[in-house]
Every structure is written in C-alpha cells, then in structure tokens.
C-alpha positions in Angstrom: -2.7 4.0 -14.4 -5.3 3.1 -11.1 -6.6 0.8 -13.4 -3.5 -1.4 -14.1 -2.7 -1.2 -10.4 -4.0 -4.5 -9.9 -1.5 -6.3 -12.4 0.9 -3.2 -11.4 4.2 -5.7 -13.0 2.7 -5.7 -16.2 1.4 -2.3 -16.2 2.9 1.1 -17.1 5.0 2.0 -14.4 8.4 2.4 -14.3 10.8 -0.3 -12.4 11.1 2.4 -9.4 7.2 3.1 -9.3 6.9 -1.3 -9.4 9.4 -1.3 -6.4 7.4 1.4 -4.4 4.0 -0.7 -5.1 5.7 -4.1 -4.2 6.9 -2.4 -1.3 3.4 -1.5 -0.8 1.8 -4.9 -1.4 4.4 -6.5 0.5 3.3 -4.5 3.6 0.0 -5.0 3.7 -0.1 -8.8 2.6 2.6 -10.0 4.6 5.3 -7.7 6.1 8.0 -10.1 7.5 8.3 -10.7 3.8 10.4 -7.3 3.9 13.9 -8.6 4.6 17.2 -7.2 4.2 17.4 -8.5 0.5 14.2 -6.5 -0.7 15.5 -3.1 1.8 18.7 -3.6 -0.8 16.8 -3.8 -3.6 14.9 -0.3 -2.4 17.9 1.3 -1.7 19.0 0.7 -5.4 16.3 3.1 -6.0 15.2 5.2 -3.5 17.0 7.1 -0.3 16.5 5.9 3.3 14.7 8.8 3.5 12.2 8.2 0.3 11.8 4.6 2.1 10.6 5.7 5.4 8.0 8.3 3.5 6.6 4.9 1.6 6.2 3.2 4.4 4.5 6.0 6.3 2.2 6.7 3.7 1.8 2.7 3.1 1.1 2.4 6.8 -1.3 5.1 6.8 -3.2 4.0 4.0 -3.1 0.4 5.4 -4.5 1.6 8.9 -7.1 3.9 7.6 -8.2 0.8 5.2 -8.7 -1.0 8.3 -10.3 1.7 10.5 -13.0 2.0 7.6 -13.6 -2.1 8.1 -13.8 -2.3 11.8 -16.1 0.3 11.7 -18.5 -1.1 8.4 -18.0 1.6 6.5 -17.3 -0.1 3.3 -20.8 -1.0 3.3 -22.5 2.4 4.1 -26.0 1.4 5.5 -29.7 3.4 4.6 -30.1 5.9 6.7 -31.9 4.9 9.5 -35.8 6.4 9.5 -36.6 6.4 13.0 -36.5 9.7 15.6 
C-alpha cells in the first residue's frame, strides 16, 4: 500500500481511505483548496471528530516534514572529523 501512495486514486484503498489522503494532499499542496464542498464530501464519510484527528495528524506530519527541511536533515551530512 506505501508504494501506491503516490498514484493513491488508482491504488488499493478504499473511497474513505482516498478521501482521508486527498484531504491530506490537499493540505499540504494548497489548503485554501479545502472549501465547504470538499468538508461535505468528508463529512459523508467521516465524523467532525475523525476530521479534526486527520487534520492534526496531517498538520503534524506536514510541520515535522518541514522542521526536518529548515534544519537539512533530509540530507544527513558526514560526520564532521575535526575536535
């Protein structure tokens, strides 16, 4: 399943576990995207309170993501030789 996250629409998830990872995409790409339309279409499938978990875990995954890139550590550097 991780590896058919990246084409996650045409991959084996249900429709509910598609919603969660466009909710999830949507986030992170470009949240104004997330209008009352698409909070319909969640609530179809998950309560308000399953939508306020995905978005705290979303958000905290997004944050840490960009914790590790402000502070390089995507790119882990040799450890340095000197004293």
């Amino acid at each position: 399943m991780v590896a058919a996250l990246d084409d996650f629409e045409r991959g084996a998830f249900t429709p509910r576990e598609m919603l969660a990872l466009r909710f999830a995409t949507t986030m992170a790409q470009d949240h104004h995207k997330l209008d009352d339309a698409f909070f319909g279409e969640l609530r179809g499938h998950f309560t308000d309170a399953e939508i306020i978990e995905l978005g705290m875990v979303t958000g905290q995954f997004i944050g840490f993501g960009r914790l590790v890139a402000a502070l390089d550590l995507e790119n882990p550097r040799e450890p340095s030789t000197s004293p």
